[in-house]
N, C-alpha and C positions, 0 to 999 in steps of 0.2 A: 410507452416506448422503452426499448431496452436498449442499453448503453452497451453492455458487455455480457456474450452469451457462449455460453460452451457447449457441447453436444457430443459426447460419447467420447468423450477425451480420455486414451492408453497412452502410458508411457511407461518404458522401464529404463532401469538403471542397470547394465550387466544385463547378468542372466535375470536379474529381478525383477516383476511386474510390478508397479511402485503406484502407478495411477491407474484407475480400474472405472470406464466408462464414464465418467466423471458428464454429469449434465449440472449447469450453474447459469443464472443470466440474473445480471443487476440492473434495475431500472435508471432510466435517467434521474435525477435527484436522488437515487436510494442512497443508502449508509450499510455496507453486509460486511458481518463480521463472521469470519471465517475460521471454524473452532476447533479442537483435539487435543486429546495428550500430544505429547513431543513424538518425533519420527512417523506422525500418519499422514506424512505427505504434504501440508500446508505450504514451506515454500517454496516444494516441487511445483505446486500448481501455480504459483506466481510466476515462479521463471520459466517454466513454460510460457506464460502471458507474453513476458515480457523478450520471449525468443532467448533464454539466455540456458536453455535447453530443448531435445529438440523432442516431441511428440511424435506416435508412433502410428494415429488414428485419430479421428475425431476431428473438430474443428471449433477454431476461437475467433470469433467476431467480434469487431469494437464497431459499433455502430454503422453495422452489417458489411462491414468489409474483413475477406477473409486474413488475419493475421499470417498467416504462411506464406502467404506470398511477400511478404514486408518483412525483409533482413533487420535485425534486433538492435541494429545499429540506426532506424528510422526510423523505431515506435515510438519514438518522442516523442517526434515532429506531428505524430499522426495526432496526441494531443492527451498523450500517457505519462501520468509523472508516477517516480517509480522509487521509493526508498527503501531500499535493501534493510534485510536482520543485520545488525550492528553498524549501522548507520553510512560508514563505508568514506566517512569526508574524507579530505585532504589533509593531515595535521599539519602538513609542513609549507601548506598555503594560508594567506590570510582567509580570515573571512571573507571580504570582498573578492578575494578570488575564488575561494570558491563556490562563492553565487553567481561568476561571470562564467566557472565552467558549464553551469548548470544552460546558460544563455547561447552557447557555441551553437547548437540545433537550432537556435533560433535565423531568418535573413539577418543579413548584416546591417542593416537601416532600423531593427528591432531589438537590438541588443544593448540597451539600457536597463538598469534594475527597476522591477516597477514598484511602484510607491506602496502597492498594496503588500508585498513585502515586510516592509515596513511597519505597515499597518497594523498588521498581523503578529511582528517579532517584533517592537519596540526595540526590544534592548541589545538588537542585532546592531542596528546605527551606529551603537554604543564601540559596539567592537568590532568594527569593519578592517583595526589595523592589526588586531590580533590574531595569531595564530591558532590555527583550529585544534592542533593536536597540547592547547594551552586550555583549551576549554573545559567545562566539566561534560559530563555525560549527558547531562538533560538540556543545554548549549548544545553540545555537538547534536541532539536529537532535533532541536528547534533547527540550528541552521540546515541539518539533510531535509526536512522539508520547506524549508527556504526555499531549499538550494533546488528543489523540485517545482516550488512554485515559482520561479522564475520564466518556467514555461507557461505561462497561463494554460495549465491542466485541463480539461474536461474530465478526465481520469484521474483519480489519484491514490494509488495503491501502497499503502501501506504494510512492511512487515515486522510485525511487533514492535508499535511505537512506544510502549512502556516497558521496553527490557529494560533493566537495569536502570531506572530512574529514579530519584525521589519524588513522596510523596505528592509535597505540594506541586511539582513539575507535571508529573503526573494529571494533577487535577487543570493547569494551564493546557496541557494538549488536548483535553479532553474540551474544552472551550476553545480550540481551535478548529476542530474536527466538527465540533456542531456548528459552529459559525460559519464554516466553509463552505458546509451540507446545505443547513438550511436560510441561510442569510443569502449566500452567493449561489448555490442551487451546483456548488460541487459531486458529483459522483464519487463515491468512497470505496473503496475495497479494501477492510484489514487483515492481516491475520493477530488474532488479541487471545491470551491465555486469562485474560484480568475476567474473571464472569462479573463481577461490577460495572467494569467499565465498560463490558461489549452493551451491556444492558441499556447503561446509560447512553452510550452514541449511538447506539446499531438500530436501525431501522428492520433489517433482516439479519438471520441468522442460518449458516450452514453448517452443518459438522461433518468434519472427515472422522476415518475410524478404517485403519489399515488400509488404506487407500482408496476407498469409498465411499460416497458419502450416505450418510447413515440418517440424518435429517436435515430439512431444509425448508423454513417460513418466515413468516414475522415473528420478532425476536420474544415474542408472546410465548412460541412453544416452548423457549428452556423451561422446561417443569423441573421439579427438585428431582424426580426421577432420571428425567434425561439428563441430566447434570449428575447423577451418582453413577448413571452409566458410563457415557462417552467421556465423563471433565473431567471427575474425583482421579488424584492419583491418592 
């Protein structure tokens, strides 16, 4: 079964043609990591997804319903959790605020934090009185996806969770993402520059390349070749 499926998907920016026929579908339980140098569209094509730009042609399905008709402000609820490049929290809310923003889409009889949360960020608990814009980087990374899993997601797209991280952080999201995937049976969509790390969580792999995608399998095909083509800068 497919989770999320694209079909001929154009967009441009301006006079620009930016996204160029774009075909992509992530299975239910997959993990697809979504690959390129910087500026070939990556997360163009997310917020597209996510209706936070608009497409020109083509069509986007989350679990065959068509995304265009559903304003960008209810692809939450549809069951979409969505963490933007640079993570995008609240600095000047606590932590527990803002993982109750994240609950607002939720009915009002649902909007509790749920323990898996928790589960998942331990040392979120820790600083529920703290201020986010007090956190370090790889805190403020853990709680943006908190703050998304507050939804209980089917969907959970990610845009470059290891920007600016350290290491050993790095290696904790990477343990979160597999445990989400394959423990909870999460649907994943990243965009990841790390070839290690797509390696190690991605189940599948696409690569963009000037706004089309130029390969797309199991994460088997990065050959050293295709990596010295489309990755190496």
């Amino acid at each position: 079964m497919t989770m999320l499926q694209i079909r001929g998907l154009n967009q441009f920016y301006g006079g620009s043609h930016t996204l160029w026929d774009i075909d992509l579908s992530v299975p239910v339980g997959g993990c697809a990591a979504l690959m390129g140098r910087n500026g070939m569209g990556k997360t163009t094509l997310l917020r597209c997804i996510m209706g936070l730009l608009p497409i020109n042609s083509g069509q986007i399905l989350f679990e065959g319903e068509d995304l265009a008709r559903v304003p960008a402000s209810e692809r939450a609820r549809l069951g979409i959790g969505y963490v933007p490049q640079g993570r995008e929290i609240f600095s000047q809310l606590t932590v527990e605020e803002n993982l109750q923003v994240g609950l607002t889409v939720r009915p009002r009889s649902a909007r509790s934090l749920p323990e898996q949360v928790f589960e998942t960020f331990p040392a979120l608990r820790q600083m529920l009185r703290r201020m986010g814009g007090d956190l370090s980087g790889g805190q403020q990374q853990q709680l943006a996806i908190a703050r998304a899993l507050v939804l209980k997601p089917r969907l959970l797209i990610l845009d470059e969770p290891t920007e600016g991280i350290q290491p050993g952080i790095v290696q904790q999201i990477g343990e979160v993402i597999l445990r989400l995937n394959r423990e909870m049976g999460l649907t994943v969509l990243l965009v990841e520059q790390k070839l290690p790390f797509a390696r190690r969580v991605a189940s599948e792999v696409c690569i963009l390349d000037k706004g089309r995608i130029v390969v797309s399998g199991g994460v088997g095909v990065l050959s050293d070749e295709l990596v010295r083509q489309h990755l190496s800068v």
